[in-house]
C-alpha positions as CSV (number, residue, x, y, z in Angstrom):
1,X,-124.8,-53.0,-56.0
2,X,-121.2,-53.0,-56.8
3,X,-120.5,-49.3,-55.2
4,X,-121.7,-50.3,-52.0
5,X,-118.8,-52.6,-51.6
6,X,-116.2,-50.2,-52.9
7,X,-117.6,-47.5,-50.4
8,X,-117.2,-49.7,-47.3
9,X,-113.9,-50.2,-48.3
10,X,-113.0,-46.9,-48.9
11,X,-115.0,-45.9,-45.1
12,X,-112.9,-48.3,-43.6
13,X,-109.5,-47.6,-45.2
14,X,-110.1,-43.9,-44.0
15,X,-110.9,-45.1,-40.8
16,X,-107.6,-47.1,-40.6
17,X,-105.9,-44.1,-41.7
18,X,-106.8,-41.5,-39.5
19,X,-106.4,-44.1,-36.3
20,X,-103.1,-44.9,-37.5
21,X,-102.4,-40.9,-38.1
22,X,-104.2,-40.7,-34.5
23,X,-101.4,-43.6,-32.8
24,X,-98.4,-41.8,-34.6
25,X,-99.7,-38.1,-33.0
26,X,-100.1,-39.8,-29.5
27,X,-96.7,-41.4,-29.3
28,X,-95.2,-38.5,-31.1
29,X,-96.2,-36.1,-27.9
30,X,-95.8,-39.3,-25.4
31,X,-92.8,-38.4,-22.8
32,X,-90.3,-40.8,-22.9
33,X,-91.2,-44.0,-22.2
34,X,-89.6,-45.8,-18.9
35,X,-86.0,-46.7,-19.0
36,X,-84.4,-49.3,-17.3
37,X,-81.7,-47.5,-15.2
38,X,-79.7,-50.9,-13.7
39,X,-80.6,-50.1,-10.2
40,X,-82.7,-46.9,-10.9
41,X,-86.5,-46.4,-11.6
42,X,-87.5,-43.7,-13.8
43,X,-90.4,-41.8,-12.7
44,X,-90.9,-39.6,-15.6
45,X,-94.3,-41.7,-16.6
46,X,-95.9,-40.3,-13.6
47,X,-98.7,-38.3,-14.0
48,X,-98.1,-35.0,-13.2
49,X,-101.4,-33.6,-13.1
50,X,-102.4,-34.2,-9.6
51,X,-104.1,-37.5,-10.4
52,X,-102.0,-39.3,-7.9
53,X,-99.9,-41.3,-10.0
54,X,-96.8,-39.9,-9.2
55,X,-98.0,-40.5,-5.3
56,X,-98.2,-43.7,-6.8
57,X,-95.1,-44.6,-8.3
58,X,-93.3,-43.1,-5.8
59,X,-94.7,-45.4,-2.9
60,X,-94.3,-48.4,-4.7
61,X,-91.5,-49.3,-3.3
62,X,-89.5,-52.6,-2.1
63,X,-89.8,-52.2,0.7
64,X,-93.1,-49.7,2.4
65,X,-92.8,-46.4,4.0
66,X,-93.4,-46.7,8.0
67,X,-96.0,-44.0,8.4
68,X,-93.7,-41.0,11.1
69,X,-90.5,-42.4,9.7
70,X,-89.7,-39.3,7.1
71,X,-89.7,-35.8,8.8
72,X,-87.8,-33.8,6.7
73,X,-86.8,-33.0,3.3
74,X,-83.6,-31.8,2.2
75,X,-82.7,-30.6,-1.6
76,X,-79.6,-29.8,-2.7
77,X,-77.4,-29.3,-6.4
78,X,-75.2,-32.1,-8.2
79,X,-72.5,-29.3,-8.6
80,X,-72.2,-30.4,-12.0
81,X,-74.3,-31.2,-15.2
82,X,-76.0,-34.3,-15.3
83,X,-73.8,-37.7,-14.9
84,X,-74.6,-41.1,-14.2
85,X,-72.8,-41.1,-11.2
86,X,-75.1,-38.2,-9.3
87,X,-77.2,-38.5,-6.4
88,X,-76.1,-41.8,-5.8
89,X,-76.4,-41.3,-1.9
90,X,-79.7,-39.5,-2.3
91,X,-83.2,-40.8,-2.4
92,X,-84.1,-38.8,-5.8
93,X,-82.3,-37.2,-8.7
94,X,-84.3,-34.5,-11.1
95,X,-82.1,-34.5,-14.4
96,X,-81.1,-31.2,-16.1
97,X,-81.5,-33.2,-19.3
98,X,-78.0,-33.9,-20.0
99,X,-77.5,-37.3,-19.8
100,X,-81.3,-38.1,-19.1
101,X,-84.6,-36.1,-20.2
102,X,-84.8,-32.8,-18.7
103,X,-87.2,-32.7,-15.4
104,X,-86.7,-36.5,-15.4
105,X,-87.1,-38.0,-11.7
106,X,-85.5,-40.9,-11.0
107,X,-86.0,-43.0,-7.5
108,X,-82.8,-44.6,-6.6
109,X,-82.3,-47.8,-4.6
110,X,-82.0,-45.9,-1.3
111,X,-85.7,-44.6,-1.4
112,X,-86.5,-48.1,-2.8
113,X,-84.7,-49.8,0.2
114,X,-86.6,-47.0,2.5
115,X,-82.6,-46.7,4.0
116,X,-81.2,-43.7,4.7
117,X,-79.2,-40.9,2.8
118,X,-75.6,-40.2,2.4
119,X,-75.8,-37.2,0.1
120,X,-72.0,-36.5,-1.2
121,X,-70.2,-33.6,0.1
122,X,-72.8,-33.8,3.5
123,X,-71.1,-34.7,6.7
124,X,-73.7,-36.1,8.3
125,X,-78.0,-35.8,7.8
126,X,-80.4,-36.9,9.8
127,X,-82.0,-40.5,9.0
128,X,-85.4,-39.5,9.0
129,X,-84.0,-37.1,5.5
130,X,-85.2,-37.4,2.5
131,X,-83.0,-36.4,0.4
132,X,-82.9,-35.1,-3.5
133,X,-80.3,-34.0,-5.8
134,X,-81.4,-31.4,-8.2
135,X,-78.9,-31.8,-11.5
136,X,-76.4,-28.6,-12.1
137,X,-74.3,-25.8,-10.5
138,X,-76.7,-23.6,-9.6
139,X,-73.6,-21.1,-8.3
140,X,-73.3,-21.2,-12.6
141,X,-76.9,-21.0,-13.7
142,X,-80.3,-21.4,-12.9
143,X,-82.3,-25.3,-12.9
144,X,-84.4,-25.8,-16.2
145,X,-88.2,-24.7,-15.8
146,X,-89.0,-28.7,-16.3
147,X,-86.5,-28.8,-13.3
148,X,-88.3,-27.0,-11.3
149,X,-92.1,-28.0,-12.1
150,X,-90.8,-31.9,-11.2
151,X,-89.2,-30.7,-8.3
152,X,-92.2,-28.7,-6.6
153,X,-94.8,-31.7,-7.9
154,X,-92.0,-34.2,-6.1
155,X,-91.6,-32.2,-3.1
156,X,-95.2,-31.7,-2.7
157,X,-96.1,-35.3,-3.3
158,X,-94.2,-36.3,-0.4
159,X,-94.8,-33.4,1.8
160,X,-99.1,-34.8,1.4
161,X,-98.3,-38.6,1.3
162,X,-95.9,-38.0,4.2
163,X,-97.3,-34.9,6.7
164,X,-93.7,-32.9,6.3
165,X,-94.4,-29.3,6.5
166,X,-92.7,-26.2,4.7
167,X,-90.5,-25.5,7.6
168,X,-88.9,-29.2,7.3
169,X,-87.7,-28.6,3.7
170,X,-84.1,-27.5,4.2
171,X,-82.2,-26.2,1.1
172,X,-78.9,-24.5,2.1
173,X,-78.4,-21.5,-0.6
174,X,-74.2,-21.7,-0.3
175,X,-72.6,-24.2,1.3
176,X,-69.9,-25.2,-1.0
177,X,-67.8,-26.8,1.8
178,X,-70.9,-29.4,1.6
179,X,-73.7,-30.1,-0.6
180,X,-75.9,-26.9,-1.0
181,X,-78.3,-25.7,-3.7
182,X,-76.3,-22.7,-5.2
183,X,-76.8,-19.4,-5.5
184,X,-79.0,-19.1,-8.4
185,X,-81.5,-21.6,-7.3
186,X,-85.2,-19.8,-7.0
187,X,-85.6,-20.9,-3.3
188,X,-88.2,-18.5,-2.8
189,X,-90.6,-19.4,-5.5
190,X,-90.5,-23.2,-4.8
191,X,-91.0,-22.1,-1.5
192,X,-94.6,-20.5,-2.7
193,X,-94.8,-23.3,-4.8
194,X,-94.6,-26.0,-1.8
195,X,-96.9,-26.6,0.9
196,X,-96.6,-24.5,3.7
């Protein structure tokens, strides 16, 4: 009688084990969790497998979406690596993973606020513009492949939730007197990617 004891502790101290080993495996392959930006929401959590979550996080906003207010989309380059300081005027940034994870999308106030954009180095944009800055020169080099797959899920996620077709996503290849998407930037391909 005294083994069967001993073997239910030894069933349940494997069982501990292997959900513990189990937890550590989980978090280890997590993405980062959110992080609190000051006035910035990170939307890297988002599910990016369709599921809607990332329709999700991006509509929870301060203040709601009219439905006809956005009617175009309009993506264009930081000119630089990764800083704090980019896309401040814009209503989403998609980090190179300089200064934040790479592929990382982060809603800003403005799209919180449902007010309009002021990207930097653009005269003027229309106020029905969405507007997101894509981290890098992309006159230098190309955007990261996480870049890219967070940029067509984004793009596409608003293009559904919001009714914008293919032909009102702008993205100007070289416009260095104003904010344009570089040279090197695979427009064609998130093109395919988008919806039409």
């Amino acid at each position: 009688m005294a083994k069967k004891p001993a073997r239910k502790v030894i069933v349940l101290a494997s069982l501990m084990g292997v959900l513990t080993l189990t937890s550590a495996l989980l978090l280890a392959l997590a993405p980062p969790p959110l992080s609190g930006e000051g006035s910035l929401e990170n939307l890297w959590a988002a599910d990016s497998s369709g599921g809607g979550a990332l329709a999700d996080a991006i509509f929870k906003t301060r203040v709601a979406a009219k439905a006809g207010e956005w009617k175009y989309i309009y993506i264009h380059d930081s000119g630089a690596r990764d800083r704090a300081t980019a896309g401040a005027g814009d209503h989403f940034v998609v980090s190179d993973g300089t200064s934040r994870p790479d592929g990382q999308i982060v809603m800003t106030q403005r799209w919180n606020g449902q007010a309009a954009a002021s990207p930097a180095g653009v005269q003027s944009i229309d106020p029905n513009c969405i507007s997101i800055c894509e981290c890098g020169d992309f006159d230098a080099a190309r955007p990261t492949a996480s870049q890219m797959r967070r940029l067509t899920e984004l793009v596409s996620t608003l293009q559904g939730q919001l009714g914008i077709g293919g032909d009102k996503v702008y993205m100007l290849a070289d416009a260095r007197a104003g904010a344009g998407i570089g040279r090197q930037f695979p427009v064609k391909m998130l093109r395919e990617q988008i919806l039409p």
